[in-house]
C-alpha positions, 0 to 999 in steps of 0.5 A: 136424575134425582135432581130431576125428580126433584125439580118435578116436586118443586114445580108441582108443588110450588116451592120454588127452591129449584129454578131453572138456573139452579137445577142447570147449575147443579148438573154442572157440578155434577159433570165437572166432578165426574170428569175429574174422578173419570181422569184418573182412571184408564185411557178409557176414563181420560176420554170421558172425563173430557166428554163430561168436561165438554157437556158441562161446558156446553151446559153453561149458558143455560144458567143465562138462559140458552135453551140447551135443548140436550137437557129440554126433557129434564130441565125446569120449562123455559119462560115463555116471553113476549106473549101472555099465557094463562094457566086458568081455564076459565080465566083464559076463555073469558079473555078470549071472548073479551078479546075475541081472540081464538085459543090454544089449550096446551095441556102439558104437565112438570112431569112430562118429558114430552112436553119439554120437548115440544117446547124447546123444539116447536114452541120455541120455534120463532114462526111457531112463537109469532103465530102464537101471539095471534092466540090466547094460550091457556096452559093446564098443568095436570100434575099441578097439585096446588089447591088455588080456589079452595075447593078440595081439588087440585089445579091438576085434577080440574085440568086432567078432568077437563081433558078427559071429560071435554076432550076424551084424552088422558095423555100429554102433551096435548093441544085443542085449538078453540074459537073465542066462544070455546068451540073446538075448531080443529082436531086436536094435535099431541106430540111432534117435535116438527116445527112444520106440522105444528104451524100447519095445524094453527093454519088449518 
């Protein structure tokens, strides 16, 4: 759990010392060595020992970049591929309109256990994926706490206040799908880890 809390820092922080491979890695080391302090003690601890064994095994092709979806709500966020994803609210918007693409805010944040769920188990969803491609996505971390602009408030709090203020919500995750001028076009959707529910709501 500690390398957990640590990954949240790294990422709202911008440090990058802990990426997602590393911090997968490390858990790995952590589990083939409680097995072999768990395989010397009763049968009860054998049996343990070979449960660790099995989920480090089973951990493994993350380092690759398999989504182990047991570890999603822990581990560092996938990265998105195959679309464009903006982080900037007003950058994206200005796409949008350039392009005349309709939007998707996903307000979501390092530290949220939900949103690492919804993203291995919705967003990474190949129907959901392609759907997507037919928006412009615009993340807003509002954990984030890198100053980018220079103006005396964090990335998260810019964001966090965009979702109060425009959207009356303080909870992630958190979707608002918009037209290319910026309208909201449907009512918000937060948490499901229902592939179906989501595309409904991109279709409605």
């Amino acid at each position: 759990m500690s390398l957990k809390f640590l990954s949240v820092a790294d990422m709202a922080y911008g440090w990058g010392i802990l990426p997602r491979w590393l911090f997968i890695a490390l858990w790995i080391v952590c589990f083939v060595a409680l097995g072999i302090y768990l395989i010397r003690k009763s049968w009860v601890g054998k049996v343990l020992a070979l449960a660790a064994w099995a989920f480090a095994a089973y951990l493994v092709p993350g380092i690759w970049g398999a989504p182990v979806k047991a570890i999603a709500a822990f581990a560092p966020p996938l990265p998105v591929e195959g679309r464009e994803v903006f982080y900037d609210y007003e950058e994206g918007l200005a796409y949008a309109r350039q392009e005349n693409k309709p939007v998707i805010l996903d307000f979501t944040g390092y530290g949220c256990v939900n949103c690492r769920k919804m993203e291995a188990y919705v967003l990474s969803n190949e129907q959901v994926h392609q759907r997507l491609k037919d928006f412009v996505v615009i993340s807003l971390y509002v954990d984030d706490k890198i100053d980018r602009d220079g103006d005396g408030e964090s990335e998260g709090d810019e964001n966090s206040r965009i979702q109060r203020e425009k959207y009356g919500s303080n909870a992630q995750p958190f979707f608002v799908r918009l037209d290319a001028n910026g309208s909201t076009v449907a009512t918000p959707i937060a948490f499901t880890t229902d592939p179906k529910e989501f595309l409904e709501w991109l279709e409605d």
